[in-house]
C-alpha angles and dihedrals in degrees: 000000000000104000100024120138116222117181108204108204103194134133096197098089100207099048075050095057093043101051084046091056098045099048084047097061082058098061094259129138109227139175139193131215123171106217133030103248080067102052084045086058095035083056102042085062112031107010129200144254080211142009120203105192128187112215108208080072127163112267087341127056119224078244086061094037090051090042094058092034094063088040099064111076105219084057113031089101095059109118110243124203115186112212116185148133092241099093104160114135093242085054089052096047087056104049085051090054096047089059104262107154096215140354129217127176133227127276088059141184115247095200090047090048095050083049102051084048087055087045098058102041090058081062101057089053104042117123114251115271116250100254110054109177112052103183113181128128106018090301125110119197109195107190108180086054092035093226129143117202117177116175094010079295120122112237121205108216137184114247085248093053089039087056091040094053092045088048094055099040094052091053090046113177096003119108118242119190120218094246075060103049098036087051086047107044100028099026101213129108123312097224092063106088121330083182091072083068090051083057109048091042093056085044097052091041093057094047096052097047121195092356079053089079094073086080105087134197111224098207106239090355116069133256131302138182107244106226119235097269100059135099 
């Protein structure tokens, strides 16, 4: 990921200086700010191909930061990774909905999260699929305009639901465990957090509302997208 511009928003200035060093040793650019006021202004100017935000921040909290981050147009797109020592499950959930595109929890893993960055940016330059509009139960995926409709309703999704939805349509009525899907959509290894999938699932389902359904837990197997025939 030689080139890539990561923008660290952290107040603690040795994790800081870690996750710096170690993104560095991979060719990346990165910079550190530590508030959130500052990464707002950092991005304004210079934007980012990823942002990795703390949330027990200084005045605003990383919630607040993501928040404003997937409301302005010209950055709604940027890849966010939360990384804090808050790791309950609510706090999680919350991060997800707000558009964060991953969590991790401190204490962290240099070498993981350096992973899951390389991760996601694969994923921002990967070519289109083939097939570009999936269209079954009542949800359309529309890859080349990155759009998302369910129910003739337009659904804003985060880049990683978006993934996760195109995944499991174009798998329709077969089973994909979440080792599977977590290999597949964030392309990282399958023993890091299973849990990440529960979430986005609950998340995508929620989003999507009655054509949401069709999203179906396969009890000690995975998920799968029923396909229009089935029960």
């Amino acid at each position: 990921m030689p080139n890539k511009n990561i923008l660290i928003v952290e107040d603690d200035r040795n994790i800081s200086k870690l996750i710096k060093f170690n993104l560095e040793k991979e060719g990346c650019d990165a910079f550190a700010v530590p508030n959130g006021e500052d990464a707002l202004e950092h991005l304004e100017r210079f934007s980012a191909d990823l942002v990795i935000l703390d949330i027990m921040l200084p005045k605003m909290d990383g919630f607040e930061v993501c928040r404003l981050i997937r409301q302005d147009p010209k950055l709604k797109n940027i890849p966010i990774i939360m990384l804090t020592a808050k790791g309950e499950e609510v706090d999680r959930v919350v991060g997800l909905e707000l558009g964060a595109d991953d969590y991790m929890v401190k204490p962290f893993s240099p070498r993981e999260l350096v992973l899951r960055v390389k991760a996601i940016l694969r994923r921002g330059g990967a070519p289109a699929a083939v097939k570009e509009v999936l269209k079954a139960g009542g949800i359309v995926v529309d890859s080349a305009a990155h759009k998302v409709t369910a129910g003739k309703k337009d659904i804003e999704l985060t880049p990683m639901e978006f993934k996760l939805l195109k995944a499991l349509m174009e798998r329709s009525g077969r089973v994909q465990s979440r080792e599977q899907l977590l290999t597949d959509v964030w392309d990282i290894a399958a023993d890091v957090d299973t849990r990440t999938i529960d979430t986005h699932i609950k998340r995508l389902r929620e989003k999507l509302g009655k054509p949401g359904d069709a999203i179906s837990t396969v009890r000690g197997l995975g998920y799968k997208f029923r396909e229009d025939d089935e029960d």
